[in-house]
PDBQT receptor file of N, H, CA, C and O in Angstrom, charges set to zero:
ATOM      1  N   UNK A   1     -23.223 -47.117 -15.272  1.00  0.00    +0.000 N 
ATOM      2  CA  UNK A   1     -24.588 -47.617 -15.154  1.00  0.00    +0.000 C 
ATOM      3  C   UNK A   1     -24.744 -48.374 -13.839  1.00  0.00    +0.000 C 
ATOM      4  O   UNK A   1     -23.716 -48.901 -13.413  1.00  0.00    +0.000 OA
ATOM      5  N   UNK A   2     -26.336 -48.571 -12.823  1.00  0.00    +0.000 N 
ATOM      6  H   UNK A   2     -27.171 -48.142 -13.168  1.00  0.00    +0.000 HD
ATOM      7  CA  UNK A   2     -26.281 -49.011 -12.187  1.00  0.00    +0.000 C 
ATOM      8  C   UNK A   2     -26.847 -50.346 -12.310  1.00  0.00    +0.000 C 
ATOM      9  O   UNK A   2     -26.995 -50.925 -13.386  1.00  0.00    +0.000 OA
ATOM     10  N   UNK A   3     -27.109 -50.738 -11.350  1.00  0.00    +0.000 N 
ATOM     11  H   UNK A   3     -26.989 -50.268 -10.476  1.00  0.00    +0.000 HD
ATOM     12  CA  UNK A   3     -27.497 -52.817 -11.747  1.00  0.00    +0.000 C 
ATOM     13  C   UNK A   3     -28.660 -52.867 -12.017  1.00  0.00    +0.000 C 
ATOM     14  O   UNK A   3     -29.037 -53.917 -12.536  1.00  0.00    +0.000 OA
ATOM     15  N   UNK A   4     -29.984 -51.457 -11.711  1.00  0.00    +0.000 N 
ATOM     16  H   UNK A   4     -29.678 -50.604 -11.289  1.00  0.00    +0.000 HD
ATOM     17  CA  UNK A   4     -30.938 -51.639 -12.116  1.00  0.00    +0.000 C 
ATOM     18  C   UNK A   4     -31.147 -51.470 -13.652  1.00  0.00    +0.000 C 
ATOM     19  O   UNK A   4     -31.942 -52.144 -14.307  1.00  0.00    +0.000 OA
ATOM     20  N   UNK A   5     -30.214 -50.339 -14.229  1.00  0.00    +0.000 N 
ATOM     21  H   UNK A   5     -29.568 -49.791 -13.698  1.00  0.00    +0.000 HD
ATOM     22  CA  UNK A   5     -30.357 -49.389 -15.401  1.00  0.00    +0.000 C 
ATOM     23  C   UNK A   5     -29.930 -51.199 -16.226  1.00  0.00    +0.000 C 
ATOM     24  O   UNK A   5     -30.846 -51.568 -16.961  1.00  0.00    +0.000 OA
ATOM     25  N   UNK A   6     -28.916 -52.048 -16.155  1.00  0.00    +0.000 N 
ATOM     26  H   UNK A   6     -28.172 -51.748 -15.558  1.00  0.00    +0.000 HD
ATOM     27  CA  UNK A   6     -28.318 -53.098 -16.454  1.00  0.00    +0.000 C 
ATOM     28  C   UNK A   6     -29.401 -54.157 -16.062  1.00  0.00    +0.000 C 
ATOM     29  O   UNK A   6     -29.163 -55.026 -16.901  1.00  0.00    +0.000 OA
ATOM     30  N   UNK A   7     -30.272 -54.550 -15.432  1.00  0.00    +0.000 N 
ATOM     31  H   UNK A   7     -30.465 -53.844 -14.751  1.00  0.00    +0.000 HD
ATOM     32  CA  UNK A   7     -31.349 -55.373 -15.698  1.00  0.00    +0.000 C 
ATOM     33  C   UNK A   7     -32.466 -54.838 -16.196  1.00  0.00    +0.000 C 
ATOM     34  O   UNK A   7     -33.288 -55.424 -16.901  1.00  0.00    +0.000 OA
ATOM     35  N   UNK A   8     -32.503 -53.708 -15.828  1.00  0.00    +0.000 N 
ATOM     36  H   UNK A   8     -31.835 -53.232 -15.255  1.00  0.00    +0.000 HD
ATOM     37  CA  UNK A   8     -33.465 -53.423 -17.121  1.00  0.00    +0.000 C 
ATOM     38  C   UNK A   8     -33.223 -53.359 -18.184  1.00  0.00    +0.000 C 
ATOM     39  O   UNK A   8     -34.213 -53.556 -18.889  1.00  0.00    +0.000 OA
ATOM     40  N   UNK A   9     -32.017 -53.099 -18.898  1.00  0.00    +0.000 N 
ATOM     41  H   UNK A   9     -31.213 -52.939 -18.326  1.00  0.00    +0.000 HD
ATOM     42  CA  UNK A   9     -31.663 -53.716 -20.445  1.00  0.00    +0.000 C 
ATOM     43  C   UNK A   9     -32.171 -55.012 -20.443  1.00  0.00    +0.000 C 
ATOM     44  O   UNK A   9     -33.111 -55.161 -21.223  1.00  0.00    +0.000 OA
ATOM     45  N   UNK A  10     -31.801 -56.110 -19.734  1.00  0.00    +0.000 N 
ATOM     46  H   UNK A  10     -31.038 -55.988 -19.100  1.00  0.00    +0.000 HD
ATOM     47  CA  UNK A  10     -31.578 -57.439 -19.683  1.00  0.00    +0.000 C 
ATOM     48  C   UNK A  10     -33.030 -57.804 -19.723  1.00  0.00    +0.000 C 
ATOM     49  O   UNK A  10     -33.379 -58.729 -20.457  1.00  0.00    +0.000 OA
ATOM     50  N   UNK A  11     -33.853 -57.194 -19.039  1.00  0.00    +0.000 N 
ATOM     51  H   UNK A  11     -33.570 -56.443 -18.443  1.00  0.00    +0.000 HD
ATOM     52  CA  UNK A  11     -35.506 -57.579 -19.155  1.00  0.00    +0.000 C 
ATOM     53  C   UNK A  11     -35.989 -57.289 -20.859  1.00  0.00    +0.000 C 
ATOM     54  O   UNK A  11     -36.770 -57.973 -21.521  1.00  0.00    +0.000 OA
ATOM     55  N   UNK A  12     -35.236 -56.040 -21.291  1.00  0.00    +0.000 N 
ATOM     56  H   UNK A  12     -34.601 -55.484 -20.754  1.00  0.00    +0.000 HD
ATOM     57  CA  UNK A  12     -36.224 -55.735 -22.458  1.00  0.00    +0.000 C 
ATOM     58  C   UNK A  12     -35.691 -56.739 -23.644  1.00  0.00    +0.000 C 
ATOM     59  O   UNK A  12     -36.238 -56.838 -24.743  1.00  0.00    +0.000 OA
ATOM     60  N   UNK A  13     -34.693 -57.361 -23.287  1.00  0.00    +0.000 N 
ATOM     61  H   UNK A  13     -34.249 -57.281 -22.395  1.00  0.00    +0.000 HD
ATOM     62  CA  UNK A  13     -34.166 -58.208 -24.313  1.00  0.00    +0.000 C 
ATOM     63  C   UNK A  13     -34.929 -59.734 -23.738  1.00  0.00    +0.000 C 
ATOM     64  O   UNK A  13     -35.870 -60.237 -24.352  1.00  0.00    +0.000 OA
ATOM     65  N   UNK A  14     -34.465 -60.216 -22.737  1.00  0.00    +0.000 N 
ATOM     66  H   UNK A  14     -33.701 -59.808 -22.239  1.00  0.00    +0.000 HD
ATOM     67  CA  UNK A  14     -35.448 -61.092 -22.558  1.00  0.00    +0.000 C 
ATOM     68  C   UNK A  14     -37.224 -61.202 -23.070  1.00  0.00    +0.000 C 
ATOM     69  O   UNK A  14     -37.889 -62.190 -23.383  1.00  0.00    +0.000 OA
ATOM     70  N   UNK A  15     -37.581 -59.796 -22.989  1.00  0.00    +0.000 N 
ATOM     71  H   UNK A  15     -37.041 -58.993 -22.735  1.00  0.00    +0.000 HD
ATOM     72  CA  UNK A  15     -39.144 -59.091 -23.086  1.00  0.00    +0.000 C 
ATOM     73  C   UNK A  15     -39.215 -59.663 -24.955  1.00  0.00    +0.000 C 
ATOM     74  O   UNK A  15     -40.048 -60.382 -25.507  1.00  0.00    +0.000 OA
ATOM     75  N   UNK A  16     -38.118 -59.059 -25.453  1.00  0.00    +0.000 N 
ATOM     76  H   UNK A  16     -37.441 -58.476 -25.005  1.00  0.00    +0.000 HD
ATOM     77  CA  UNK A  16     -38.533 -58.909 -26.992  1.00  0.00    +0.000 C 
ATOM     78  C   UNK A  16     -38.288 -60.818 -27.225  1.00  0.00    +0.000 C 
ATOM     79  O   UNK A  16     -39.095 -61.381 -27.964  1.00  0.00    +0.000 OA
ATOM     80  N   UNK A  17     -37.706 -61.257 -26.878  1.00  0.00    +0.000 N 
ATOM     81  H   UNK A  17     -37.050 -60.799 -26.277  1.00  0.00    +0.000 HD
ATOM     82  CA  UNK A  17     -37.620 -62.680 -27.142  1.00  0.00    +0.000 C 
ATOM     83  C   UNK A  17     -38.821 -63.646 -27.154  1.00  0.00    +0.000 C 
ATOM     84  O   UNK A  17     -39.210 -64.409 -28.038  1.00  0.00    +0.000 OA
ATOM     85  N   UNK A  18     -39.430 -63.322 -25.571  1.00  0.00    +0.000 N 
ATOM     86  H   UNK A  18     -39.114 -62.702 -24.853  1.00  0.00    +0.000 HD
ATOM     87  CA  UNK A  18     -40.695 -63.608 -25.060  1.00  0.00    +0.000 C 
ATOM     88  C   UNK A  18     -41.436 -63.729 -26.177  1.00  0.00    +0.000 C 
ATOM     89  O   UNK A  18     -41.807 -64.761 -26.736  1.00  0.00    +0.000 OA
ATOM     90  N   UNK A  19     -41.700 -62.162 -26.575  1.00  0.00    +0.000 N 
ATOM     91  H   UNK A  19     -41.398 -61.323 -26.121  1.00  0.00    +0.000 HD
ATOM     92  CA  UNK A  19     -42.947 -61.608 -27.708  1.00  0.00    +0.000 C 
ATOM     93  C   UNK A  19     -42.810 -62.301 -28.724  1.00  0.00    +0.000 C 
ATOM     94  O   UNK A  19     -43.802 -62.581 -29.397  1.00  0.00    +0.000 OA
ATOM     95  N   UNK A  20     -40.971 -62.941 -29.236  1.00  0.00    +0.000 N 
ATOM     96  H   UNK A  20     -40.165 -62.713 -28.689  1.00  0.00    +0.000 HD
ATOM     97  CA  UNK A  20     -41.409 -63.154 -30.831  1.00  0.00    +0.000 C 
ATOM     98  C   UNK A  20     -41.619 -64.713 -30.281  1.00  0.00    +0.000 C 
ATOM     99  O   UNK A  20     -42.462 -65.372 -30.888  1.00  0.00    +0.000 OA
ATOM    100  N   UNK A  21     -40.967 -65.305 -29.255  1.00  0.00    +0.000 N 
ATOM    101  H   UNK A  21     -40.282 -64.769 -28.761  1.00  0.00    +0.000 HD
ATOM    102  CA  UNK A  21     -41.291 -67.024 -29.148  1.00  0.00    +0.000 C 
ATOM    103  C   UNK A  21     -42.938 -67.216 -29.022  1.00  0.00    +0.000 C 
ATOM    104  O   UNK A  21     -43.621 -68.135 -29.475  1.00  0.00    +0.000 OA
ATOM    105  N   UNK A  22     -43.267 -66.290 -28.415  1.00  0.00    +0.000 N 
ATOM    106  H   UNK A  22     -42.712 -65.544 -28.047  1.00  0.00    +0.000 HD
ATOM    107  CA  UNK A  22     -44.713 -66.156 -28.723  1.00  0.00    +0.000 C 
ATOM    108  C   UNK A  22     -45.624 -66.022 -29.514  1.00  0.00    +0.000 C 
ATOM    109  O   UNK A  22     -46.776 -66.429 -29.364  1.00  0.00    +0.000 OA
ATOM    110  N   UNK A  23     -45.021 -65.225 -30.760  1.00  0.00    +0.000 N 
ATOM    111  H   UNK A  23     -44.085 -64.894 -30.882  1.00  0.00    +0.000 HD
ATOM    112  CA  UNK A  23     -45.428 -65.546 -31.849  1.00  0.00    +0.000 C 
ATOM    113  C   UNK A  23     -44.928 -66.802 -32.572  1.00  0.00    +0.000 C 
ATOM    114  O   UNK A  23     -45.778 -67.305 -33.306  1.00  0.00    +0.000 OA
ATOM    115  N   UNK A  24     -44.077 -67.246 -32.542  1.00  0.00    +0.000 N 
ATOM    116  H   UNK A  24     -43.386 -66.837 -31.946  1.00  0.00    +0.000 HD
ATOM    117  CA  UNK A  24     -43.870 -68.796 -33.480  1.00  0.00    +0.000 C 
ATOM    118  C   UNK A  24     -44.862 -69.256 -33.283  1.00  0.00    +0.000 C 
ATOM    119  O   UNK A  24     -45.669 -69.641 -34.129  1.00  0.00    +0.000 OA
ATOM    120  N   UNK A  25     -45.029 -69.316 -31.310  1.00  0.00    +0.000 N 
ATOM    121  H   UNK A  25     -44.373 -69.004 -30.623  1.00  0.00    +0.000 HD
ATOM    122  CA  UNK A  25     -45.815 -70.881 -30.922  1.00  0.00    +0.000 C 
ATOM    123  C   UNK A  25     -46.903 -70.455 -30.583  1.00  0.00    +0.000 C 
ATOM    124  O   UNK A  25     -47.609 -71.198 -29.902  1.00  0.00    +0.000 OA
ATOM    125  N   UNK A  26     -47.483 -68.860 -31.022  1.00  0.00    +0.000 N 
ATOM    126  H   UNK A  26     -46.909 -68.257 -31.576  1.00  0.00    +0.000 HD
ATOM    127  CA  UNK A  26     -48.862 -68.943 -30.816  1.00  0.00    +0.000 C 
ATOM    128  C   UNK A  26     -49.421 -68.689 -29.143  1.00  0.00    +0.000 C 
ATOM    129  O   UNK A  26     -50.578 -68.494 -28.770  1.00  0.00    +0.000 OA
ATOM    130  N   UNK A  27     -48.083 -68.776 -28.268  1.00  0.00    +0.000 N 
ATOM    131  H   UNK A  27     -47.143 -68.935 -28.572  1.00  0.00    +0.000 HD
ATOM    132  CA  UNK A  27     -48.763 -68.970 -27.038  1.00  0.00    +0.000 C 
ATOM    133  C   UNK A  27     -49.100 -67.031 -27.021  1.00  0.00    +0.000 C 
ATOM    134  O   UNK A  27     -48.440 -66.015 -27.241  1.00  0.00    +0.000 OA
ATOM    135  N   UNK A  28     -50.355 -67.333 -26.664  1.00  0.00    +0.000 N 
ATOM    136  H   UNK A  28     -50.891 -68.158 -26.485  1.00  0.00    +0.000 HD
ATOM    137  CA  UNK A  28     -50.620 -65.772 -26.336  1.00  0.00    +0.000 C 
ATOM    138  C   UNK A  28     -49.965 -65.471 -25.191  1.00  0.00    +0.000 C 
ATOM    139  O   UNK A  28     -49.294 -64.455 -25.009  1.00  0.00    +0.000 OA
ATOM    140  N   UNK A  29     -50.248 -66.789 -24.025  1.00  0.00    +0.000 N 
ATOM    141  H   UNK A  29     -50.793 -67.615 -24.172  1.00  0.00    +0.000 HD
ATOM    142  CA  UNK A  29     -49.839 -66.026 -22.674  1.00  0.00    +0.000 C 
ATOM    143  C   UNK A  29     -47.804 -66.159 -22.244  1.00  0.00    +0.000 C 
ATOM    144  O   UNK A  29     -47.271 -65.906 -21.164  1.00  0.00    +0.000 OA
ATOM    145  N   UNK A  30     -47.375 -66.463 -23.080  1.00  0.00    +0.000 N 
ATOM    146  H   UNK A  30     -47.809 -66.668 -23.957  1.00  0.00    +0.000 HD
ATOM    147  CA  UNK A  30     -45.787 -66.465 -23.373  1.00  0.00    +0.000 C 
ATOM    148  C   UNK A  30     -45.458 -64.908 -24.138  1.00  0.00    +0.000 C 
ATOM    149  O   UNK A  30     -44.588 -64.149 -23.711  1.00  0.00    +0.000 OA
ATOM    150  N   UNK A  31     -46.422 -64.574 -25.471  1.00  0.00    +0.000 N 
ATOM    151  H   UNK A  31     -47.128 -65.191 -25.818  1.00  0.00    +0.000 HD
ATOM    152  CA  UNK A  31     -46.630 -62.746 -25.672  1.00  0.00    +0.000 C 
ATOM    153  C   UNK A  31     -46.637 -62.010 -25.022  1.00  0.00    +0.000 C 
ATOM    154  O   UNK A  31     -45.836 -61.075 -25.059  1.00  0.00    +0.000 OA
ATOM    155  N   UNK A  32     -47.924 -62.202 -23.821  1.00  0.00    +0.000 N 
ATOM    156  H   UNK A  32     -48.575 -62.961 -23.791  1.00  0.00    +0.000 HD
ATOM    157  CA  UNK A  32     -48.188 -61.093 -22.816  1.00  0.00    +0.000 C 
ATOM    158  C   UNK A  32     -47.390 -60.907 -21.805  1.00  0.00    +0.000 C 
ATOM    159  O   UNK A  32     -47.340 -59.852 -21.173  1.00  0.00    +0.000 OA
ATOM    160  N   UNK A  33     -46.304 -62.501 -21.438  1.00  0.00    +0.000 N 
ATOM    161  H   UNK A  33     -46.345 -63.358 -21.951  1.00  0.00    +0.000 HD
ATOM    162  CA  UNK A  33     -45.738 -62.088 -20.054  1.00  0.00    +0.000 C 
ATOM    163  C   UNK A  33     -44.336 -61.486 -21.017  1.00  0.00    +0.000 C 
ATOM    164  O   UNK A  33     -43.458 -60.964 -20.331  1.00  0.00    +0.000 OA
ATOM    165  N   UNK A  34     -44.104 -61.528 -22.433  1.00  0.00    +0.000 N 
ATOM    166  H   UNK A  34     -44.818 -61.952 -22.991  1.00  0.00    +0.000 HD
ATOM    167  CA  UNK A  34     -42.996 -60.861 -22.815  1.00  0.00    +0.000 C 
ATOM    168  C   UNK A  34     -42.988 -59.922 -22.417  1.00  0.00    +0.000 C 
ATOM    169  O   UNK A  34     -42.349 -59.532 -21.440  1.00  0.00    +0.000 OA
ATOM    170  N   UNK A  35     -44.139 -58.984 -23.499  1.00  0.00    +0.000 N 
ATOM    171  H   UNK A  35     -44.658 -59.301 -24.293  1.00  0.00    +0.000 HD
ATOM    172  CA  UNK A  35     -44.558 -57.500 -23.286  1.00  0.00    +0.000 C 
ATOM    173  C   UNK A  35     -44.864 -57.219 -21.895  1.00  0.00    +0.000 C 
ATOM    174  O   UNK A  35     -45.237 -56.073 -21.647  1.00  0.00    +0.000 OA
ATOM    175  N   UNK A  36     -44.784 -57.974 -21.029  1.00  0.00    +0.000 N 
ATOM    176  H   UNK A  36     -44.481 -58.905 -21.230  1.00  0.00    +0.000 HD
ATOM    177  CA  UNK A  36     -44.968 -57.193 -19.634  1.00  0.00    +0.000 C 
ATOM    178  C   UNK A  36     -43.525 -56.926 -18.900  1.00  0.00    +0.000 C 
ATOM    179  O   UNK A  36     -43.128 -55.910 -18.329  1.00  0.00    +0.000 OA
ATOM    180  N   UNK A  37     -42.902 -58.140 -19.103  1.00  0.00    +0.000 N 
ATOM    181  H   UNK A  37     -43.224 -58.965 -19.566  1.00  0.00    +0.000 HD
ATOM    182  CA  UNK A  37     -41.034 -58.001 -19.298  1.00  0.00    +0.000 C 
ATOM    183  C   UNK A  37     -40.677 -56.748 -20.311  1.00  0.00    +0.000 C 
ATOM    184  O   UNK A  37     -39.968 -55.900 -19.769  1.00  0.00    +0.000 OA
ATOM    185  N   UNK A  38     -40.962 -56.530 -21.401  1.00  0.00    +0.000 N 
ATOM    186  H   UNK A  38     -41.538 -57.219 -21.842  1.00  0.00    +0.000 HD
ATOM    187  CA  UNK A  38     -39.961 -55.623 -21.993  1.00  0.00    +0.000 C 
ATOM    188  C   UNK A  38     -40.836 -54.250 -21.519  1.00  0.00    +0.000 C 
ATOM    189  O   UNK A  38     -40.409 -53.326 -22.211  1.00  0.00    +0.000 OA
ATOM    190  N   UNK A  39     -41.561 -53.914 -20.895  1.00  0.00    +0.000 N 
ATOM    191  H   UNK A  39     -41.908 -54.665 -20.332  1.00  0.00    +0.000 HD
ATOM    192  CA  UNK A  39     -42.021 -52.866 -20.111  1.00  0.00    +0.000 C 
ATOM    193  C   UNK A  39     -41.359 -52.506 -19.056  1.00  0.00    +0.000 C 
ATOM    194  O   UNK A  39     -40.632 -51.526 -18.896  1.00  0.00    +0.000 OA
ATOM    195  N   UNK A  40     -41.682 -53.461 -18.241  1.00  0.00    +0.000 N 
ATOM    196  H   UNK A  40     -42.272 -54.258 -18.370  1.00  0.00    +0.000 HD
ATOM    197  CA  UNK A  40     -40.759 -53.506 -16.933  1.00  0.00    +0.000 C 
ATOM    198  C   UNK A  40     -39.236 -52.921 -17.180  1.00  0.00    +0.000 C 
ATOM    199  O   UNK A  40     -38.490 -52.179 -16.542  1.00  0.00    +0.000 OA
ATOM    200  N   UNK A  41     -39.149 -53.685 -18.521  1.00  0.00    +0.000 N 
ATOM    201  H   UNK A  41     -39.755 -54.288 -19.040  1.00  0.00    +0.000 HD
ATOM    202  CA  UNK A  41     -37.227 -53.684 -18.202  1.00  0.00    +0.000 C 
ATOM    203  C   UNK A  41     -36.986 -51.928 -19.164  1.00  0.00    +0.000 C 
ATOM    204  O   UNK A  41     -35.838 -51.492 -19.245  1.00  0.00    +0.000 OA
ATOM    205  N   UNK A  42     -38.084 -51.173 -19.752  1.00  0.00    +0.000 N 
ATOM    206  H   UNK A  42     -39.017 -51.527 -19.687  1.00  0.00    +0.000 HD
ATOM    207  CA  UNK A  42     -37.824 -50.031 -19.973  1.00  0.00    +0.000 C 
ATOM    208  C   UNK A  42     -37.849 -48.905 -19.428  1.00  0.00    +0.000 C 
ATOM    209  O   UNK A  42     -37.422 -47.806 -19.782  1.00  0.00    +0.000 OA
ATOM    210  N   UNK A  43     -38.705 -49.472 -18.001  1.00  0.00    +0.000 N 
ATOM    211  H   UNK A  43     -39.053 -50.364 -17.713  1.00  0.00    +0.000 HD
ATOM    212  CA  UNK A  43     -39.249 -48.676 -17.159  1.00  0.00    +0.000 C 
ATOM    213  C   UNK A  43     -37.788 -48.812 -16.627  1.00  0.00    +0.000 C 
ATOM    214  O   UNK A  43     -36.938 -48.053 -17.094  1.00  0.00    +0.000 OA
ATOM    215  N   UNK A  44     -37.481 -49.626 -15.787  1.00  0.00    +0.000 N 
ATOM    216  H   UNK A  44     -38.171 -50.242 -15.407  1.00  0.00    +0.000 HD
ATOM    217  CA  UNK A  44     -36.259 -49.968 -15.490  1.00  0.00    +0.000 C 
ATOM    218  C   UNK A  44     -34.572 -49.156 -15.751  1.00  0.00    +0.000 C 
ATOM    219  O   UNK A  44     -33.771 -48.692 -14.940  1.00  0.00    +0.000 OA
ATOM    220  N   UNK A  45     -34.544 -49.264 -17.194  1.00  0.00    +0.000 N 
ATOM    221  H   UNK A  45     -35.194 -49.641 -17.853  1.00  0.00    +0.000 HD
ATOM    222  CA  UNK A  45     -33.243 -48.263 -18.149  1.00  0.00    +0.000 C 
ATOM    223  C   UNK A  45     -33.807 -47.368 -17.842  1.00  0.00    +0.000 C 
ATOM    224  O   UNK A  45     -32.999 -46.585 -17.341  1.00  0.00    +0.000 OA
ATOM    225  N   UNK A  46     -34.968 -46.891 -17.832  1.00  0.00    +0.000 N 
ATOM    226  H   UNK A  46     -35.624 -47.527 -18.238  1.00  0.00    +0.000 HD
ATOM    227  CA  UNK A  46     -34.939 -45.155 -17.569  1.00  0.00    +0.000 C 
ATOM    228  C   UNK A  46     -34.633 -44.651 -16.729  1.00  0.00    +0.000 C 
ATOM    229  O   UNK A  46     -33.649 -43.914 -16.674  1.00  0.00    +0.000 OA
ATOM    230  N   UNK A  47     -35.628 -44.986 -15.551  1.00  0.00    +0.000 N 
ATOM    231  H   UNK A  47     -36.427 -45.585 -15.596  1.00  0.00    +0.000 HD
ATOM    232  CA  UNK A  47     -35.552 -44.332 -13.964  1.00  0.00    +0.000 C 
ATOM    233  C   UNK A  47     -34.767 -45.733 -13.291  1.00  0.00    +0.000 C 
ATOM    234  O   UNK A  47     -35.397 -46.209 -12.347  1.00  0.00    +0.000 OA
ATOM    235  N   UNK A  48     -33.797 -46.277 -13.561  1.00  0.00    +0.000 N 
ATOM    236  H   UNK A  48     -33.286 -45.890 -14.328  1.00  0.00    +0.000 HD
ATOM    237  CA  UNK A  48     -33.608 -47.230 -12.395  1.00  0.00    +0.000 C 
ATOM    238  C   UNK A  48     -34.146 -47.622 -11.356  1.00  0.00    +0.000 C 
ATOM    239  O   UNK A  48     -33.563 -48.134 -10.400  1.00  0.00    +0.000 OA
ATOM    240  N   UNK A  49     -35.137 -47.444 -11.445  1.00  0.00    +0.000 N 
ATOM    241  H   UNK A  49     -35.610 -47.028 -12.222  1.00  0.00    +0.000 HD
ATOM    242  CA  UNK A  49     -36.138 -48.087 -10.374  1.00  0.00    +0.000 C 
ATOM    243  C   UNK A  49     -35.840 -50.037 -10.785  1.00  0.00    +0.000 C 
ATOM    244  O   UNK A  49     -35.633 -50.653 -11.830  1.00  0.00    +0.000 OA
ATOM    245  N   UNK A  50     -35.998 -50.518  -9.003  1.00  0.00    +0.000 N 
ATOM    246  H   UNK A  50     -36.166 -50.018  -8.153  1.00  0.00    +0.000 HD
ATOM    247  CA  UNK A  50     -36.352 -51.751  -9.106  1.00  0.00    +0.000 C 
ATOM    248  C   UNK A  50     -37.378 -52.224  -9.234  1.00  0.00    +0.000 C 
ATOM    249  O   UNK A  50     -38.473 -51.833  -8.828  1.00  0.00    +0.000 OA
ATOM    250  N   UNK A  51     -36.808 -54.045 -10.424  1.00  0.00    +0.000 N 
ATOM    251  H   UNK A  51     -35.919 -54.362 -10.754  1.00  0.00    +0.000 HD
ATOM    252  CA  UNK A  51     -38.415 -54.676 -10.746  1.00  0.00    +0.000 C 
ATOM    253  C   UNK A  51     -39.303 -55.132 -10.045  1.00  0.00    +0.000 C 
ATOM    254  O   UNK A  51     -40.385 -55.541 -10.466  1.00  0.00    +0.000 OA
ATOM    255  N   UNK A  52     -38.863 -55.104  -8.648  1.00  0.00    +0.000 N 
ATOM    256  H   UNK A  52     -37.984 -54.772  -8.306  1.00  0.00    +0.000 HD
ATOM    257  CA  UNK A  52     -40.075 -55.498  -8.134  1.00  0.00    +0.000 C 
ATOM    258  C   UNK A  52     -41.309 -53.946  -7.700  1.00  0.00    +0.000 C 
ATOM    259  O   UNK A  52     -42.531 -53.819  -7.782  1.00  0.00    +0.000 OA
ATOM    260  N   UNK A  53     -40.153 -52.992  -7.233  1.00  0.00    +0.000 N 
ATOM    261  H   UNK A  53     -39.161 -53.094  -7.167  1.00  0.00    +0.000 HD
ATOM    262  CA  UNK A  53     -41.207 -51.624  -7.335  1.00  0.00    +0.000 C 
ATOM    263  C   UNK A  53     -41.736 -51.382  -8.682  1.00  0.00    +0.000 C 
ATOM    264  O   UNK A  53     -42.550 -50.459  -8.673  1.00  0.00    +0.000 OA
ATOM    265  N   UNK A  54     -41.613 -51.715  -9.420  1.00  0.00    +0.000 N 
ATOM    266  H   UNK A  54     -40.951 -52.465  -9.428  1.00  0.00    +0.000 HD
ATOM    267  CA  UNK A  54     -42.397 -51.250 -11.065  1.00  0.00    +0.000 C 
ATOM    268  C   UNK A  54     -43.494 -52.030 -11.230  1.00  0.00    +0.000 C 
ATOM    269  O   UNK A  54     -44.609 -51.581 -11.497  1.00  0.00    +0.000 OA
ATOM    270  N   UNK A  55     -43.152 -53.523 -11.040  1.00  0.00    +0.000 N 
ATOM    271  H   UNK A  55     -42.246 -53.888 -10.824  1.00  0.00    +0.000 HD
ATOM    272  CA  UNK A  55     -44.028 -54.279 -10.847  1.00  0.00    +0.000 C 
ATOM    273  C   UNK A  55     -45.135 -54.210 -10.281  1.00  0.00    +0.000 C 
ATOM    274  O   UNK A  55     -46.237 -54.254 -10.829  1.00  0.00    +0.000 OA
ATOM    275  N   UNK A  56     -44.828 -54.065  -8.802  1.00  0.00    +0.000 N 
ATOM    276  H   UNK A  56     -43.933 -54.029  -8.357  1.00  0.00    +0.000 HD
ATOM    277  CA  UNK A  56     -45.832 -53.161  -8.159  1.00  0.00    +0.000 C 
ATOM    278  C   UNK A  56     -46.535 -52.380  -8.178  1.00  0.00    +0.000 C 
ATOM    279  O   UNK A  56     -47.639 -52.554  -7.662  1.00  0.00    +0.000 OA
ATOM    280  N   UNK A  57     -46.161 -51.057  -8.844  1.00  0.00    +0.000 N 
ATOM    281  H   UNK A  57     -45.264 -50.915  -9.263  1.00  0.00    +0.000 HD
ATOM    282  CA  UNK A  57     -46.753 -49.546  -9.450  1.00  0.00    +0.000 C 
ATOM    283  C   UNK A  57     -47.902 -50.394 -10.377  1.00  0.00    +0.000 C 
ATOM    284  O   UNK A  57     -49.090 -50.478 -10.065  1.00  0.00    +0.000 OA
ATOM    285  N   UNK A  58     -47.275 -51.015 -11.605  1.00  0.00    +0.000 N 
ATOM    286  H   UNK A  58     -46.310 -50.947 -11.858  1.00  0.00    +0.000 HD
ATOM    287  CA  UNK A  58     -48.041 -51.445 -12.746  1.00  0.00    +0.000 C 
ATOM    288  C   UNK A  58     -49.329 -52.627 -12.067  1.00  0.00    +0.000 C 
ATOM    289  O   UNK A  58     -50.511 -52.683 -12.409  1.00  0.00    +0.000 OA
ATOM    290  N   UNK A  59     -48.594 -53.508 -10.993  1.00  0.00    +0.000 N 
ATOM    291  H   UNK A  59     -47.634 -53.462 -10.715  1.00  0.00    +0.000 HD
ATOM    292  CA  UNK A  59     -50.029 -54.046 -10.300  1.00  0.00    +0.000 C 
ATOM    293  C   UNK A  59     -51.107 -53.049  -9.942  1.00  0.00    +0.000 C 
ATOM    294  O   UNK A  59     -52.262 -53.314 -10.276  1.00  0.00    +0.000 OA
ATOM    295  N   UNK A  60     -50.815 -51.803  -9.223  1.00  0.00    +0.000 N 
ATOM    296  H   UNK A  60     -49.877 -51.587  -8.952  1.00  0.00    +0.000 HD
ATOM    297  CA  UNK A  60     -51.413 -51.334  -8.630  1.00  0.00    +0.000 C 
ATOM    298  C   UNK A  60     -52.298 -50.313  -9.857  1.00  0.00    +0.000 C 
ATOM    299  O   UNK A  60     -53.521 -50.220  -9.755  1.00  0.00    +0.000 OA
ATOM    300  N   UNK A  61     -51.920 -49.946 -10.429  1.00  0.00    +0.000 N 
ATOM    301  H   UNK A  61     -50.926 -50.022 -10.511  1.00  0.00    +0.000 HD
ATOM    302  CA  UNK A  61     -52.007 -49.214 -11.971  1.00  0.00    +0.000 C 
ATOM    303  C   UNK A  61     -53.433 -49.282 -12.106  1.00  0.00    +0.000 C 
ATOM    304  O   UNK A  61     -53.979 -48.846 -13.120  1.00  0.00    +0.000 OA
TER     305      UNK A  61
């Protein structure tokens, strides 16, 4: 595996954490930047693309 395919695991786990701490505490905007992390970081495991180019794509989106 390369270091992208390996932070993008690392995002979608960070991502799913995000989403549920977000649900305890209600913060919506702690939800949304999860789910925008565990996107990123799937986009990521697939095509190894870097997060800041995905990021980008999805800004531009």
């Amino acid at each position: 595996m390369n270091t992208d395919t390996n932070q993008g695991k690392w995002k979608q786990i960070k991502g799913e954490f995000q989403e549920k701490y977000g649900e305890i505490t209600n913060k919506d905007s702690v939800k949304a930047e999860g789910e925008k992390e565990k996107l990123i970081g799937e986009i990521q495991e697939k095509y190894g693309k870097a997060k800041d180019e995905i990021a980008e794509e999805i800004k531009n989106w």
